[in-house]
N, C-alpha and C positions, 0 to 999 in steps of 0.2 A: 610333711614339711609345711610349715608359715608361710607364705613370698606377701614382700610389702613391693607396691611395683612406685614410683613417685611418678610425675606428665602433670605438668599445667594444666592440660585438659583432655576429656576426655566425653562421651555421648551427654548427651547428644551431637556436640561437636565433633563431626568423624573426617581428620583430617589423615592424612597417609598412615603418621605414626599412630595413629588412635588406632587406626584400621586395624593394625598390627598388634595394637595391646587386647582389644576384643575379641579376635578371631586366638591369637595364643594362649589368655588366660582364661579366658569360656572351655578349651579344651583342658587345660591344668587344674583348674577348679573341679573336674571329676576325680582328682586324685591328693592336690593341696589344699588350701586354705589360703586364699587370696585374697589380699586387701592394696586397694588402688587409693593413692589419696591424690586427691586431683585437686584444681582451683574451680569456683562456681562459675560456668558459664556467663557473660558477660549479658543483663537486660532479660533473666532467667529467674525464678524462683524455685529451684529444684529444691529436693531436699536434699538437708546436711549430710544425710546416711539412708542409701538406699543397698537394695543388690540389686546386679545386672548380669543374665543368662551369669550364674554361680559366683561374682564378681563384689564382694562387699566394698561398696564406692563410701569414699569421706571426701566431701567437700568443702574445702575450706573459705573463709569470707576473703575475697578478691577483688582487687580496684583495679583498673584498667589504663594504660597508658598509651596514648596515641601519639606516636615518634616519627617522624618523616624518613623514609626508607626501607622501614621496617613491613614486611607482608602482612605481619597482621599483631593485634592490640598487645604492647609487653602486659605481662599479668603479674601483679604484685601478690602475693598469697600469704596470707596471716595465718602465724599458728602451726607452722610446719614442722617446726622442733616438739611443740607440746603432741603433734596428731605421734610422731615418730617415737616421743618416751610414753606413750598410752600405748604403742601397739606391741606385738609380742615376735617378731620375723624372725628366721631363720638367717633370709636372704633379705636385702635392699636393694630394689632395682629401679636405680634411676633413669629416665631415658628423655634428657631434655639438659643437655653438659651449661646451657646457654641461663637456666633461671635457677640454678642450686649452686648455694653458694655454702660458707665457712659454718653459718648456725646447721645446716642439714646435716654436712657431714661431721660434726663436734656431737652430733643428737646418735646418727649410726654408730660414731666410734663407742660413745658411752656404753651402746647395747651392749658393745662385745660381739658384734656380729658380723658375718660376710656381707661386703655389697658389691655390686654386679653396674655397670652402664653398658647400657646398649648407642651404638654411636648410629642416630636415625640419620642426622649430616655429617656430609665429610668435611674438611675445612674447607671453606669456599676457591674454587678457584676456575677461571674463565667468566666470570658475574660480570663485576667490573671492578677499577682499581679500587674505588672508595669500598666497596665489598669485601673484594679479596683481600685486603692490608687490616680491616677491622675484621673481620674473621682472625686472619694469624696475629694480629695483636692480640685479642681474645683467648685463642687458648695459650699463647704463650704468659697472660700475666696469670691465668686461672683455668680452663678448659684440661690443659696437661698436667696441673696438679688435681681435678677430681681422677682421669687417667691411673694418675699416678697412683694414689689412693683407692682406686678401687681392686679387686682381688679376682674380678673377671670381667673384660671386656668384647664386648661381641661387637663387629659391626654389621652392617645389612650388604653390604658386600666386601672381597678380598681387596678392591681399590679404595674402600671408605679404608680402609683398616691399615692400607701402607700408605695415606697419604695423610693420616690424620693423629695417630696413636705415633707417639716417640717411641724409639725405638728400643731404650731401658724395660718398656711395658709387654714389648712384641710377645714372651713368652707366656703371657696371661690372656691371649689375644682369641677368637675365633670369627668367620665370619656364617653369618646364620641367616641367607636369603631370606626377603619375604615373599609372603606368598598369596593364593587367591583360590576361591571355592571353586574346585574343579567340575562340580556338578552346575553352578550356575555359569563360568563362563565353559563355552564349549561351541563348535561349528553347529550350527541349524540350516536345514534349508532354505535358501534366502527367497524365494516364493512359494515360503509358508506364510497363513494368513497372517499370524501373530507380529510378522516383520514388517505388514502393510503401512503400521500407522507411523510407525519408526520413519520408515525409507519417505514415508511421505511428507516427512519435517525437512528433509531439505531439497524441499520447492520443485522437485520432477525430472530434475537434471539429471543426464545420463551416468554423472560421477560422480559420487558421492567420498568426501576426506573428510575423516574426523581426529580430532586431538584434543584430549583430556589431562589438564591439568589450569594448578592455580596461576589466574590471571598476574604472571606478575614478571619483570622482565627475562629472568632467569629461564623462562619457559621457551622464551624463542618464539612465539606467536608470530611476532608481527614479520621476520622473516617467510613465516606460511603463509602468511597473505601475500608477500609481495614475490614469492614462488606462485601462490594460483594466478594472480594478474597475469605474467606469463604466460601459464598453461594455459588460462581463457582465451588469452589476446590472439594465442596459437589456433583457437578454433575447437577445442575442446568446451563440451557444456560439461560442465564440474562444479559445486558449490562442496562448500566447508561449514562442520558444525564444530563450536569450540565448547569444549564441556567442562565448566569451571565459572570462577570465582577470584573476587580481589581487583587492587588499585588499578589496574591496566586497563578495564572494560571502556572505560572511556575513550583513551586513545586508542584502542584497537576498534570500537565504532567509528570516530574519524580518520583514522587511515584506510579504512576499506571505504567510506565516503569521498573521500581523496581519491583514492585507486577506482571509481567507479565499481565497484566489485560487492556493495553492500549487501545488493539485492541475492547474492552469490553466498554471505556467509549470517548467521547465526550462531548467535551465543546463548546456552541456558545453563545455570545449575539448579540446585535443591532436586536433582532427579532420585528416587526413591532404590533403593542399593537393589533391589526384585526388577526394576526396570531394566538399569544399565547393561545386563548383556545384550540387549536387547539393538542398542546403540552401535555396538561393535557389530556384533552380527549384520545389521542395516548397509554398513559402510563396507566401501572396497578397498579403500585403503585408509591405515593409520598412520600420522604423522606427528614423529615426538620429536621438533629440536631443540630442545634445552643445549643448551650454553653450560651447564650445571646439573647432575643427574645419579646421586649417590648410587640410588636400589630404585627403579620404575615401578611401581604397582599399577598405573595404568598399560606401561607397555606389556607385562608376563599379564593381564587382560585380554587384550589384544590378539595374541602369540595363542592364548590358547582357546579364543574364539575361532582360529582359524581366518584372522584378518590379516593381507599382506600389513608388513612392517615396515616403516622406512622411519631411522634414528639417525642421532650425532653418535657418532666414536667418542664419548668422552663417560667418564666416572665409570661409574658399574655397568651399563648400558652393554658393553661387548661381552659379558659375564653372564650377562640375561639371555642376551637375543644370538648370540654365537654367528656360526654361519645362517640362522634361520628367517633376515631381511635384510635389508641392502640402508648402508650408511651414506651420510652427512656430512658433509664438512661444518662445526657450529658455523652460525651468523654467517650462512653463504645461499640464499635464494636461491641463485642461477642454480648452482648444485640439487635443492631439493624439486627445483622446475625441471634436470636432466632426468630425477627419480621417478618423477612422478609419466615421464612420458616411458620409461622403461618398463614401466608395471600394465602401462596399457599397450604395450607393443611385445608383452613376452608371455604369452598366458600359461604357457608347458614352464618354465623356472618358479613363474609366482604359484604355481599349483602345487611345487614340491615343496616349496617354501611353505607354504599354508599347512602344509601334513606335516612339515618337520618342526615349524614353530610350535601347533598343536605338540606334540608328542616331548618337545623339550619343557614346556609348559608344565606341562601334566607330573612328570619323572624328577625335574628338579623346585617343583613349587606347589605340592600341596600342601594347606595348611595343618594336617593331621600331623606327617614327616616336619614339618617346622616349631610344631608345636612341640614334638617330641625330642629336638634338638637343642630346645632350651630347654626342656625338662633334663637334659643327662648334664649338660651344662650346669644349671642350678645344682643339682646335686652333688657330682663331682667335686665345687666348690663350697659349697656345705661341710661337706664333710673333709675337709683338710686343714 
């Protein structure tokens, strides 16, 4: 079988959903023929047509537009109709409902062929009003009719899929978790040498909390900082490393400068994908409050690090983590300040938690089992 996959972007850029096209069609590619047309990295000179681990990448000529609110640059991508009547697909899989519009699928329909969207966001909601109201205006003028038009929809979790797919579509519907290298994230001895240099990035304190994701308000950051003030202020030595990226960095340095707590937290990204479990392992706890949170790829990290968990109840988030950490209320400090003192005053709960997050980890998110669930998925609709 053919699969044409569509994404803005794609490696070097490895953002969540990139994570996800890499790790699935590197495994598909031992048995399809895969072609990903992507937009060219922004301040890049890649080439037009490479492969990548079995992946034949088209890149097309991209301008870049910088819009206030927006996480990160709109990509305008030339040539999407012509890369789409030069290629020869089975399947069309778009996964990006927000930059394909009327010429892409006018280009699919001409093939005579099936296409597929995978839904990476759910429609927005708990963001904020100016978010949430331009999200469902979005797909109600255009979002719901690529939906509509497409012949199989997957989302990355059962909550992306009932809060965002109309309900005319439900029975084209599946939802198809993502996932993470179970040989790379996994419990290590935490005084093993390999974890010295790690542990020693934040600054010798007795507690180390980390939280992984893009800097941007949806994340809930700056609630974690003003939960460790707290804990600090309580007499706990704890600092916080934030692993990520994007518009926020600035105001989340001047709030912990504000909060007296600077010297307590660090931020770094560009960490290399062979490091990061490294990260997790290091820390005692993980703390994810998104406000917003379709499918976590950094929390099912975490979970099978064997790092306690502590989450918001919102989006896919309780689908992930089940009973295996203890919940948030979004945008409430005091609450992830009551978590965090629970985790160091319970060590027999957070010890079963650690085993039972590993193992739900493991059983519901490898990427072999993911990879192969869009495989019967593609085909299924192929051939009908």
């Amino acid at each position: 079988m053919d699969i044409c996959a569509l994404n803005p972007f794609f490696y070097p850029y490895m953002g969540g959903t990139e994570k996800v096209l890499m790790e699935v069609y590197s495994r598909l590619s031992k048995y399809h023929n895969i072609t990903l047309i992507s937009g060219m990295p922004r301040h890049t000179h890649l080439p037009v047509r490479e492969e990548i681990n079995g992946i034949s990448v088209i890149r097309l000529d991209t301008r870049y537009i910088d819009l206030p609110g927006l996480p990160i640059p709109f990509p305008l991508m030339h040539g999407i109709r012509d890369a789409i009547a030069k290629s020869n697909a089975d399947i069309y899989h778009i996964n990006n409902r927000y930059l394909y519009y009327r010429d892409t699928l006018k280009a699919i329909s001409q093939k005579g062929k099936k296409m597929a969207i995978t839904i990476h966001n759910a429609l927005p909601k708990g963001i904020d009003f100016w978010t949430d109201s331009m999200g469902l205006l979005y797909d109600a003028a255009w979002g719901r009719r690529i939906m509509h038009k497409a012949d199989l929809i997957t989302g990355v979790s059962k909550n992306t899929v009932a809060t965002t797919v109309p309900k005319e579509d439900m029975h084209k519907t599946e939802a198809i978790y993502n996932g993470i290298n179970i040989h790379m994230f996994k419990p290590r001895d935490r005084h093993a040498k390999e974890l010295k240099k790690y542990a020693s990035m934040y600054g010798g304190h007795d507690i180390r909390i980390l939280t992984n994701g893009r800097l941007v308000p949806q994340k809930g950051q700056i609630y974690l900082l003003a939960a460790l003030k707290m804990f600090v202020d309580e007499g706990n030595d704890a600092s916080l490393m934030i692993i990520g990226a994007g518009p926020m960095q600035n105001a989340l340095l001047k709030l912990s400068k504000k909060l007296k707590i600077d010297d307590r937290m660090r931020i770094i990204s560009g960490i290399d994908e062979g490091e990061l479990p490294y990260y997790y392992n290091s820390a005692d706890i993980f703390v994810l409050p998104s406000t917003y949170e379709p499918g976590s790829i950094a929390l099912i990290e975490a979970m099978a690090s064997g790092t306690p968990s502590i989450a918001t109840r919102v989006g896919g988030i309780p689908e992930l983590m089940g009973r295996c950490g203890l919940y948030i209320k979004p945008k409430d400090s005091y609450d992830i300040y009551k978590k965090l003192n629970f985790f160091i005053d319970n060590n027999k709960v957070i010890s079963r938690l650690k085993k039972d997050a590993h193992s739900r980890a493991v059983a519901n998110h490898n990427w072999d089992r993911i990879a192969m669930k869009y495989n019967e998925a593609f085909e299924r609709t192929a051939q009908r």
